[in-house]
Each structure stands twice: as C-alpha cells, then as structure tokens.
ZADOKE-904782 format. One record per residue (C-alpha): residue in three letters; x, y, z; residue number from 1; chain. Coordinates in Angstrom, 3 decimals. Last residue first. Layout:
<atoms>
ATOM ALA X Y Z NUM A
...
</atoms>
This chain:
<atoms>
ATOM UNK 3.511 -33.470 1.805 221 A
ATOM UNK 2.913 -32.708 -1.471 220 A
ATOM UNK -0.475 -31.605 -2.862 219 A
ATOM UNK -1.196 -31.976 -6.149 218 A
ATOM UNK -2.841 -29.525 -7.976 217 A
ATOM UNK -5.562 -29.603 -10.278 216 A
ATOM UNK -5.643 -26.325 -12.100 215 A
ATOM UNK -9.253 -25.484 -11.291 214 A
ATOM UNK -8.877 -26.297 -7.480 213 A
ATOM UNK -12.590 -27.307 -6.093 212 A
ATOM UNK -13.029 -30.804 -7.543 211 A
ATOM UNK -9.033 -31.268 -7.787 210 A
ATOM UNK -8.029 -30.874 -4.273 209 A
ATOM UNK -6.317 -28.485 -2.090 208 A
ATOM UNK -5.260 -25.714 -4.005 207 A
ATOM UNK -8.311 -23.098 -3.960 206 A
ATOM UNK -9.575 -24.757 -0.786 205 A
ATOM UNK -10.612 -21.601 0.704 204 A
ATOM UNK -8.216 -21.359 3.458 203 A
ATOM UNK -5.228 -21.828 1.439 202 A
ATOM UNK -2.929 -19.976 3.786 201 A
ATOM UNK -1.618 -22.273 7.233 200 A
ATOM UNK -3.038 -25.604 5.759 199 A
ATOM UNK -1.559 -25.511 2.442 198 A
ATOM UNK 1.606 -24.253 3.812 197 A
ATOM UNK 1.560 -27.665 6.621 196 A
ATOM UNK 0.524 -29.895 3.289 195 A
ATOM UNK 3.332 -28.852 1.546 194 A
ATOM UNK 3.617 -26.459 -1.777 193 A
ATOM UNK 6.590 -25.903 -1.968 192 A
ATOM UNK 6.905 -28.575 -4.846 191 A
ATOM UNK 4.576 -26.845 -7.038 190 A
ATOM UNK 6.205 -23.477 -7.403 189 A
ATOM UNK 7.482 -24.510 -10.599 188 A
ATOM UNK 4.229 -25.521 -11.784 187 A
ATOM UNK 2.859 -23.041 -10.471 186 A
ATOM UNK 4.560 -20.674 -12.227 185 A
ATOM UNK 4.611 -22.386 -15.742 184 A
ATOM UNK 0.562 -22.220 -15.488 183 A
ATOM UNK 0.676 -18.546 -14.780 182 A
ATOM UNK 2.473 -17.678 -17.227 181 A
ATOM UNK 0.179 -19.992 -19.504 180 A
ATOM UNK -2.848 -17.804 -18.027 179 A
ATOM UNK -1.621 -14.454 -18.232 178 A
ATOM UNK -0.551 -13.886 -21.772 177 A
ATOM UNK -4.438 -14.975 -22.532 176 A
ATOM UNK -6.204 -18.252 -23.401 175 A
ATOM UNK -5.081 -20.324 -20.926 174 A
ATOM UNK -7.102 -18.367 -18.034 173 A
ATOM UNK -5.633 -18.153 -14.974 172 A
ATOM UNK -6.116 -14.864 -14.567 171 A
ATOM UNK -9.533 -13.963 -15.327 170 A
ATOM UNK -10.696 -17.592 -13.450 169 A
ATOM UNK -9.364 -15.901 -10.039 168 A
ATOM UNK -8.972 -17.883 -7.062 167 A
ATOM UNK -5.428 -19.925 -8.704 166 A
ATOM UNK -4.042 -16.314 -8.974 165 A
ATOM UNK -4.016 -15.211 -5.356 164 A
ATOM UNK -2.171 -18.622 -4.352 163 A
ATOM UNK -0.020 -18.628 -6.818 162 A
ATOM UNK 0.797 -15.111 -6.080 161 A
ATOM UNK 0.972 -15.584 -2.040 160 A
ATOM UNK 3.339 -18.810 -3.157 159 A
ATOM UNK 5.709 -16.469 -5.077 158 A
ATOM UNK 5.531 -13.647 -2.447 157 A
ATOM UNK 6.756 -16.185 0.165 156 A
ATOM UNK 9.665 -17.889 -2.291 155 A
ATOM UNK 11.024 -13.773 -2.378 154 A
ATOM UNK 10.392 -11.779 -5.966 153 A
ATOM UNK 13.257 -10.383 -7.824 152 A
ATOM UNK 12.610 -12.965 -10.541 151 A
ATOM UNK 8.604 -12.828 -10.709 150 A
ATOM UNK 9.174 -9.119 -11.022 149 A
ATOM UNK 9.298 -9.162 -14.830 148 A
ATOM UNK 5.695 -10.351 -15.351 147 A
ATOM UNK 4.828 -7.201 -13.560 146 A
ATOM UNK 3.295 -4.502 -15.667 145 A
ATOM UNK 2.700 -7.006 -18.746 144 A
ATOM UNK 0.924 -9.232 -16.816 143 A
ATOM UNK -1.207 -6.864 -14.331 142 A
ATOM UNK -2.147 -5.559 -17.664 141 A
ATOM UNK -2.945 -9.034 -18.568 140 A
ATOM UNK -5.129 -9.526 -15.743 139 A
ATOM UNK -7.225 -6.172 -16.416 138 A
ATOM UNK -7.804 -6.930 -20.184 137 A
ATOM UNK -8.736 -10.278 -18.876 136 A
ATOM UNK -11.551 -8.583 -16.381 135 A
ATOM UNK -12.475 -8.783 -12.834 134 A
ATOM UNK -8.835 -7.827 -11.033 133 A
ATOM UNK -8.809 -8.358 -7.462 132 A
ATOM UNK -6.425 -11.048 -6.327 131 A
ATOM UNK -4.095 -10.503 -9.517 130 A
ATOM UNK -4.192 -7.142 -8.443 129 A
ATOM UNK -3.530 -7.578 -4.430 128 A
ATOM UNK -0.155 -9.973 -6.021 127 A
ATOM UNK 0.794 -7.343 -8.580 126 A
ATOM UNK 1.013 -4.573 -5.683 125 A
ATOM UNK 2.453 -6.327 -3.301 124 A
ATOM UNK 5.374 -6.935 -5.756 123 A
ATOM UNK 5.323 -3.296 -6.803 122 A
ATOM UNK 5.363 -2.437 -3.468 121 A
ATOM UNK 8.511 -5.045 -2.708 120 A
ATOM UNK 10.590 -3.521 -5.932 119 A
ATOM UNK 9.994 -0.158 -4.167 118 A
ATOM UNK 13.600 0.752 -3.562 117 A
ATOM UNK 14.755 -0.807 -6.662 116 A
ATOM UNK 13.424 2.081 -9.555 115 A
ATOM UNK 10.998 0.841 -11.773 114 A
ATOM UNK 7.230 0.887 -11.563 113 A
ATOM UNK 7.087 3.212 -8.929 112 A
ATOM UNK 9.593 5.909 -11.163 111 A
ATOM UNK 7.265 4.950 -14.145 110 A
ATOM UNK 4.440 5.804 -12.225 109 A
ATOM UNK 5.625 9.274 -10.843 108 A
ATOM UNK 7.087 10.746 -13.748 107 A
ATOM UNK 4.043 12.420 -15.260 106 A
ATOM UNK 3.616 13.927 -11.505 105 A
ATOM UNK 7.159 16.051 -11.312 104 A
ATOM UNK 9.975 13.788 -9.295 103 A
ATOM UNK 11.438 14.134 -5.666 102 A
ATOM UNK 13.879 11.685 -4.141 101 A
ATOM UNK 14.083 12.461 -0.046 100 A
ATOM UNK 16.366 14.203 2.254 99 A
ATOM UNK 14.897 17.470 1.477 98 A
ATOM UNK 11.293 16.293 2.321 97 A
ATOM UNK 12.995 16.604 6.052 96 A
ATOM UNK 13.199 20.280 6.083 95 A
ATOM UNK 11.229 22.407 3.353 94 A
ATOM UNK 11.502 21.127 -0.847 93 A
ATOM UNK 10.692 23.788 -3.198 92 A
ATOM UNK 9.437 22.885 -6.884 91 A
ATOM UNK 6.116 24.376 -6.892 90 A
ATOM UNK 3.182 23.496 -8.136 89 A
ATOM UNK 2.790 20.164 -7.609 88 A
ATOM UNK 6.123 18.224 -7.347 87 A
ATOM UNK 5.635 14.313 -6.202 86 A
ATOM UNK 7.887 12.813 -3.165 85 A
ATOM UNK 9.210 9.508 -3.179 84 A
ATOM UNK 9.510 7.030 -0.387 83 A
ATOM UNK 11.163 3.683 0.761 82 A
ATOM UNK 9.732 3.418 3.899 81 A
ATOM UNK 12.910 3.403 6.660 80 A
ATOM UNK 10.720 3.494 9.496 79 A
ATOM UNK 12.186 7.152 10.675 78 A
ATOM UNK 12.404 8.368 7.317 77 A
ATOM UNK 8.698 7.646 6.442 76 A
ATOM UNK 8.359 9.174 10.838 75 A
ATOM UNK 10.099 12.208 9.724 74 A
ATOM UNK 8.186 12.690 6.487 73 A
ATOM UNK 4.828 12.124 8.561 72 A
ATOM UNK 6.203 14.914 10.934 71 A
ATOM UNK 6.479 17.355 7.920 70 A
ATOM UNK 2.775 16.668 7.022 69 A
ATOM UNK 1.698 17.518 10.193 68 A
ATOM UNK 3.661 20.746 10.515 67 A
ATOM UNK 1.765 21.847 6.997 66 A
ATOM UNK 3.918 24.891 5.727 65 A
ATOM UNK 6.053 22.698 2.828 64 A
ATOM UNK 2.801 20.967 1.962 63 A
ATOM UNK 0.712 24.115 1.842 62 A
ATOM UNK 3.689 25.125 -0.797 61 A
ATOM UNK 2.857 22.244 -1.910 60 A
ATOM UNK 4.120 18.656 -2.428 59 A
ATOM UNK 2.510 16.005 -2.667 58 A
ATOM UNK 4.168 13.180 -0.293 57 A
ATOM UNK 4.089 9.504 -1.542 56 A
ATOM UNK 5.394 6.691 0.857 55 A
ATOM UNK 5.793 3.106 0.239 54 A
ATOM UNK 4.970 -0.484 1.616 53 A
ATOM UNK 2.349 0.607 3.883 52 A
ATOM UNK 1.833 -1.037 7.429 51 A
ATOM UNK 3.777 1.003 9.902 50 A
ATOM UNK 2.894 4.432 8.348 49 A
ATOM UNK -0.965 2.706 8.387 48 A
ATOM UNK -1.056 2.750 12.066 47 A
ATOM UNK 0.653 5.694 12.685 46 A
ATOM UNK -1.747 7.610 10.795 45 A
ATOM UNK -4.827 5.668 12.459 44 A
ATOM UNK -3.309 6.646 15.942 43 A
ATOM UNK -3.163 10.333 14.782 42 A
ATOM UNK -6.866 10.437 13.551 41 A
ATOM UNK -8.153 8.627 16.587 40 A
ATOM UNK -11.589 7.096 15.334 39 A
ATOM UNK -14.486 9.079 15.511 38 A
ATOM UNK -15.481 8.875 11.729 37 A
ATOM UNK -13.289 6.320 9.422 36 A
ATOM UNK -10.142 6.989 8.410 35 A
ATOM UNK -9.835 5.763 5.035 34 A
ATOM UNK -11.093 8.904 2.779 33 A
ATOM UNK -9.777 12.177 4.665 32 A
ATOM UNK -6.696 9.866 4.986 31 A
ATOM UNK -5.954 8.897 2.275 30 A
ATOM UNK -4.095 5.344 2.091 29 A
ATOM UNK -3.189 4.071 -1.532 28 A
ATOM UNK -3.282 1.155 -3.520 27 A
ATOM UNK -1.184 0.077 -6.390 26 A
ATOM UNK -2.710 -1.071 -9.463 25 A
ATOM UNK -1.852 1.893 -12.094 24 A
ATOM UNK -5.403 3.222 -12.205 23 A
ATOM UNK -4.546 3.131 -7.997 22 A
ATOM UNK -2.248 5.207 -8.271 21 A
ATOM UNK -3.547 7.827 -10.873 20 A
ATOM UNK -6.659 7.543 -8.919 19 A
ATOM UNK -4.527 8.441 -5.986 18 A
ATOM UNK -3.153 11.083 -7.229 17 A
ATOM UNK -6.636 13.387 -8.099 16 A
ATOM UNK -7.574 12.666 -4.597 15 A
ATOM UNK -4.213 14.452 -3.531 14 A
ATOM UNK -5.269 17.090 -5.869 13 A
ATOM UNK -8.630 16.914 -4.180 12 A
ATOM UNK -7.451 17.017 -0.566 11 A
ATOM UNK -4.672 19.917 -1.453 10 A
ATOM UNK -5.832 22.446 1.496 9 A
ATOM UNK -5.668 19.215 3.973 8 A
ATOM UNK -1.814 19.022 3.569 7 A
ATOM UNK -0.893 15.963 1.394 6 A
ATOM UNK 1.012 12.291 2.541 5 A
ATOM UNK -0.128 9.543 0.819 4 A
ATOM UNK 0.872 6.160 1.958 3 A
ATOM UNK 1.336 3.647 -0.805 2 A
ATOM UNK 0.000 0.000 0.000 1 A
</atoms>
C-alpha cells in the first residue's frame, strides 16, 4: 500500500493522485477517505505508516507549511519506507522532504514501476491485483506490468501469487498472456507447496483438491 502524505488544502489534488495510483494497481491510504469517523486520527496515521509499503508526499507550498505533514516525512524516514515525493506546483523542498527523491507527476508511475527501492510495493502490488482484477484486459495488464518481477520476488511472495491467482478464473485463463504464465509458475512453485503451507494460507480450498482447485494440484507433503 502507498501512503499519501498531502496538507488538507490539497485534498482533491491528492484525490486526483490516488486515482492515478490506484489506475496503475497500487493502492493508496488517504486519509480524509480511510479513516473512518471518531476514530483517533493520529493513531490511524501511525497505524498505516507502519503497514504501507511506500510513501508519496505532494508537495505544496501548503505541503512545505503543513507541521503535520512534515512529521509524517520524519516518521517515512524514521521506518525506513522507501519514499518519493511528487512536485505540484512548486518545486521547493522544506526540512525533512529534502532528504528524499522528488519527481514532477508524469514521472511518478514509471519511477514506482521501476526504480529498486519499491521492488517489494510493486510486488504487493501485482499480487492484491491478480487477487482483485475482474476482467482479462485487467489480468494481462497486471501481466505485462509485472511479469518481470517474478525474478526479484522472495519464495513467500511467489506462493501468495499462486495462491491469489489460482482464485481468479480472469487470470488463470489459458487463453491470454496471463494464463500460460501462470501455469509455468505453479508448476514450478509446485513442490513448496506442503501440506503444513496448504493448511496455514489456502483457506478456501483453492489448491487443495481437484473438484474445487481449477488447475488440479497436487499436494505434497
């Protein structure tokens, strides 16, 4: 998940970025959208600083001003989020957002989708997708985003794949790019998956047994 950071005078430009974000598969925390009414707004910040796998701040000259927004900097820098601020409107960075990599809006996706730092986002990222996506136009954009990841991906983020893709019939579908990527995947995957994984994540069934897994697999103990 990306953590946006914005000062509350930019709320629709920062609404503006995450649909650009999210258009792009990676979702976002707002916070004048996600935290929910009476709930402790500076808990709930924490909170999600801890949990997100990259941080965004829009930057303003509100930005630059906003004391809030300059402690959320400190605390991305603090928890070592890999992070990446985005120029709007002016090009002036103000104590802490100095210390960070700053780009101008077009650039902001392909910087996400490329640089090192935020190889696990874009890994979390492609596993929520192939999760969520309800089209095969949508699961072989997910394909052609991040195919290329599979290699710099970790044995745990393999198996969360596998396991995302084999509950989604627009993904493993043999008919598009997807599908047969998918099908050499798990089938290289196959031997990790033991009856003590199977247990602890495949709640559903998905790759337990034939009648209820659509690719058939095997278990193996």
């Amino acid at each position: 998940m990306v953590f946006i950071s914005y000062s509350n005078v930019d709320a629709h430009a920062a609404s503006a970025l995450r649909g650009t974000l999210e258009s792009n598969y990676y979702p976002c925390f707002l916070a004048h959208d996600d935290i929910q009414p009476t709930s402790d707004w500076h808990e709930e910040i924490w909170k999600t600083l801890h949990s997100s796998h990259a941080f965004v701040g829009l930057v303003t000259d509100d930005f630059n001003s906003s004391a809030f927004c300059q402690q959320e900097i400190g605390a991305a820098l603090a928890l070592g989020l890999p992070s990446l601020l985005v120029f709007s409107g002016t090009r002036q960075l103000a104590g802490f957002a100095a210390r960070f990599q700053a780009v101008k809006e077009p650039k902001l996706i392909e910087t996400l989708n490329t640089l090192p730092k935020f190889r696990q986002l874009r890994a979390e990222a492609w596993i929520h997708a192939t999760k969520e996506v309800s089209t095969y136009a949508q699961a072989n954009t997910i394909y052609s985003h991040f195919y290329k990841e599979w290699e710099t991906m970790t044995e745990d983020e393999h198996l969360r794949w596998i396991l995302a893709a084999a509950g989604n019939s627009q993904v493993y579908d043999e008919g598009y790019n997807i599908g047969p990527f998918y099908t050499r995947m798990r089938k290289l995957m196959e031997p990790h998956f033991t009856d003590q994984w199977l247990f602890e994540n495949d709640k559903q069934s998905l790759l337990h047994f034939f009648d209820l897994n659509p690719v058939g697999l095997k278990t193996k103990s």
